[in-house]
C-alpha positions as CSV (number, residue, x, y, z in Angstrom):
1,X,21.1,7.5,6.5
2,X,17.9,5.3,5.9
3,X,18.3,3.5,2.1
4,X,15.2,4.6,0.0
5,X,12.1,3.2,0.5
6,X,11.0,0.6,-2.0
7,X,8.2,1.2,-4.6
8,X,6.0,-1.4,-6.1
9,X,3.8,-2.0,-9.4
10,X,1.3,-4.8,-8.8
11,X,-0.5,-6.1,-11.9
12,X,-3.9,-6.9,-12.5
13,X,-4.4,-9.6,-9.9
14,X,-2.8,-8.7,-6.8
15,X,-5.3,-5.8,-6.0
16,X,-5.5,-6.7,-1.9
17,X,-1.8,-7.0,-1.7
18,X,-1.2,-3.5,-3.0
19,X,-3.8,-2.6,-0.6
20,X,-2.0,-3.9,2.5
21,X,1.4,-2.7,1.6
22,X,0.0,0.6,1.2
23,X,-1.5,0.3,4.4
24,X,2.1,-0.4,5.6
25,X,2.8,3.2,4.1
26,X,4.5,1.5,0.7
27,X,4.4,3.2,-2.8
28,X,2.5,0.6,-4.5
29,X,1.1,1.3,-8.2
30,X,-2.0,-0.7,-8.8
31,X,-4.4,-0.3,-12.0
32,X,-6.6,-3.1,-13.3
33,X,-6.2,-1.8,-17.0
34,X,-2.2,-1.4,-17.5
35,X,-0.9,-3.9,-20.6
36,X,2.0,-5.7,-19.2
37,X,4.2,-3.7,-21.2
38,X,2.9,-0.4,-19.9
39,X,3.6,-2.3,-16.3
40,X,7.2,-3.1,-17.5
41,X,8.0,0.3,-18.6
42,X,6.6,2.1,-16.0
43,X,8.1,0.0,-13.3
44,X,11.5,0.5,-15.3
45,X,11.1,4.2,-15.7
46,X,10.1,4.7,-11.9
47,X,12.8,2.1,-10.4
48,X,9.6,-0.2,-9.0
49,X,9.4,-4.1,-8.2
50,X,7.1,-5.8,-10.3
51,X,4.7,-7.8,-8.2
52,X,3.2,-10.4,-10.7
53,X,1.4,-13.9,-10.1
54,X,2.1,-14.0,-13.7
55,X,4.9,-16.4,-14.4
56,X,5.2,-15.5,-18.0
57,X,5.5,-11.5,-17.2
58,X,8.2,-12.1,-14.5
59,X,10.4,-14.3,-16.9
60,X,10.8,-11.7,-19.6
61,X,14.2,-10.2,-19.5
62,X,13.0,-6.5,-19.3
63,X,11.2,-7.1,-16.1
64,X,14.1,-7.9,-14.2
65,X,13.1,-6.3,-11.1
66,X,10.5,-8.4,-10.0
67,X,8.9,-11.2,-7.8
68,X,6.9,-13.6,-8.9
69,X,4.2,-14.3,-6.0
70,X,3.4,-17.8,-5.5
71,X,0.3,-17.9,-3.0
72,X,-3.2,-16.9,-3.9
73,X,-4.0,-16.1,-0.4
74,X,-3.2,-12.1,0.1
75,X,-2.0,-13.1,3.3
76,X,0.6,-15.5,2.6
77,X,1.7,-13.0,-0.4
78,X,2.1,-10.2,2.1
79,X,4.2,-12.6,4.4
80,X,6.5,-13.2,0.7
81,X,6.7,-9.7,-0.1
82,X,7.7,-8.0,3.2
83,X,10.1,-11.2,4.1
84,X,11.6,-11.2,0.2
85,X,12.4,-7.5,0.8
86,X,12.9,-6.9,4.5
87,X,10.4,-4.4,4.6
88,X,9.7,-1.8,7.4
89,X,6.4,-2.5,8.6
90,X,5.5,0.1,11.3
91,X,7.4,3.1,10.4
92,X,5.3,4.2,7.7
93,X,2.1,2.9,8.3
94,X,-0.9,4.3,7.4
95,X,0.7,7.4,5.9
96,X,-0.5,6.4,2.0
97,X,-4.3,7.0,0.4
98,X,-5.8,3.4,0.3
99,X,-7.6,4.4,-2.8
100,X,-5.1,6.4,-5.1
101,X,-1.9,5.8,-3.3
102,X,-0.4,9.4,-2.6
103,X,1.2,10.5,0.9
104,X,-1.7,11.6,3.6
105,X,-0.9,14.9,5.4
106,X,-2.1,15.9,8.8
107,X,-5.5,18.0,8.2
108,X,-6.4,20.9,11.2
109,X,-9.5,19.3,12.4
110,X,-11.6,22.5,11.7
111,X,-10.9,22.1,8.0
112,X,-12.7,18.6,7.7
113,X,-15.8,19.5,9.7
114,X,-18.2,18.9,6.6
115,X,-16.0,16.3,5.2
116,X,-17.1,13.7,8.3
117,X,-19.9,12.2,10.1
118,X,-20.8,14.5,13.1
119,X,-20.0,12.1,15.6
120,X,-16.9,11.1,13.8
121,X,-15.8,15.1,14.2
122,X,-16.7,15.0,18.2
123,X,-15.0,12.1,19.3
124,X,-11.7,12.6,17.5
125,X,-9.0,15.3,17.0
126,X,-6.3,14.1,14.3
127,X,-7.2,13.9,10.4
128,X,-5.0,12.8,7.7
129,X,-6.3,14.3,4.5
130,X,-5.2,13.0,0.8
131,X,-4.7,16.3,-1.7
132,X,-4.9,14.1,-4.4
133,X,-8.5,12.2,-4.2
134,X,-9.8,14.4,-0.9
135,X,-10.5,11.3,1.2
136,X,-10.1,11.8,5.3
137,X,-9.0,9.1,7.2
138,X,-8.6,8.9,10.7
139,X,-7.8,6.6,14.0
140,X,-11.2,4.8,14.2
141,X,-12.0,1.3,15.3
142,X,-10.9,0.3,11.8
143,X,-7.2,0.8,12.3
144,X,-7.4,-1.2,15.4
145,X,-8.7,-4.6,13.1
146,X,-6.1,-4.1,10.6
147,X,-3.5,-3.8,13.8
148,X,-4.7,-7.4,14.9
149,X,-5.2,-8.4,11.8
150,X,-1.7,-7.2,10.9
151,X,-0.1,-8.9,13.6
152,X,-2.2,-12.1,12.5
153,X,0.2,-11.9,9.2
154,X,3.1,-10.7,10.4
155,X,3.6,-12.5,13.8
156,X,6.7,-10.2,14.3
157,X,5.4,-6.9,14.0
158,X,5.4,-4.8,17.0
């Protein structure tokens, strides 16, 4: 049996790290306008690791469960997270909304026709669709940069 998947809570400053963990298929929240005791309690009430660059925030005794990231580089904070927590960093990717962070699902083709650039629609046959927001994604050139540029991180990702 595969343990549970790790969520997250990123405050305030680590907006492209959320970003590329959710592009690794993580549950990451991420809002700009949370206090950090609405960060504390949600992460609390929803069993999530507190991502903070704040060194204040991951001292207090009520976040426990959290990591205080040292680099400002995204990249090197990415390399922290996923080493610190031995995370799984192809079996889940991109299966998360980059904008509102809810699970895509596989979208027939047919229903996404007016939802796409033409060309877009004619030269591919998979969607992923998030019900949440509405936004299509789909196996363009862009997943093949943030491949290399994975691997450019994460030397030892397949």
């Amino acid at each position: 049996m595969e343990a549970k998947p790790l969520k997250f809570i990123a405050d305030a400053m680590l907006g492209r790290l959320a970003k590329w963990l959710r592009i690794l298929g993580h549950d990451v929240v991420y809002d700009v306008s949370v206090s950090d005791n609405d960060l504390i309690a949600r992460a609390l009430d929803e069993q999530r690791v507190i991502l903070t660059m704040d060194r204040e925030l991951a001292g207090r005794k009520s976040a426990k469960n959290s990591l205080c990231i040292r680099s400002d580089d995204y990249k090197e904070q990415l390399r922290e997270v996923v080493v610190r927590y031995n995370i799984d960093c192809t079996s889940r990717i991109f299966t998360r909304c980059l904008a509102c962070n809810e699970r895509l699902e596989t979208v027939n083709k047919e229903k996404i026709r007016d939802k796409v650039p033409q060309y877009i629609y004619s030269v591919h046959d998979a969607f992923y669709i998030c019900q949440h927001c509405d936004r299509v994604y789909w196996a363009g050139s862009h997943r093949n940069s943030i491949l290399v540029k994975l691997k450019e991180i994460l030397p030892g990702m397949k």
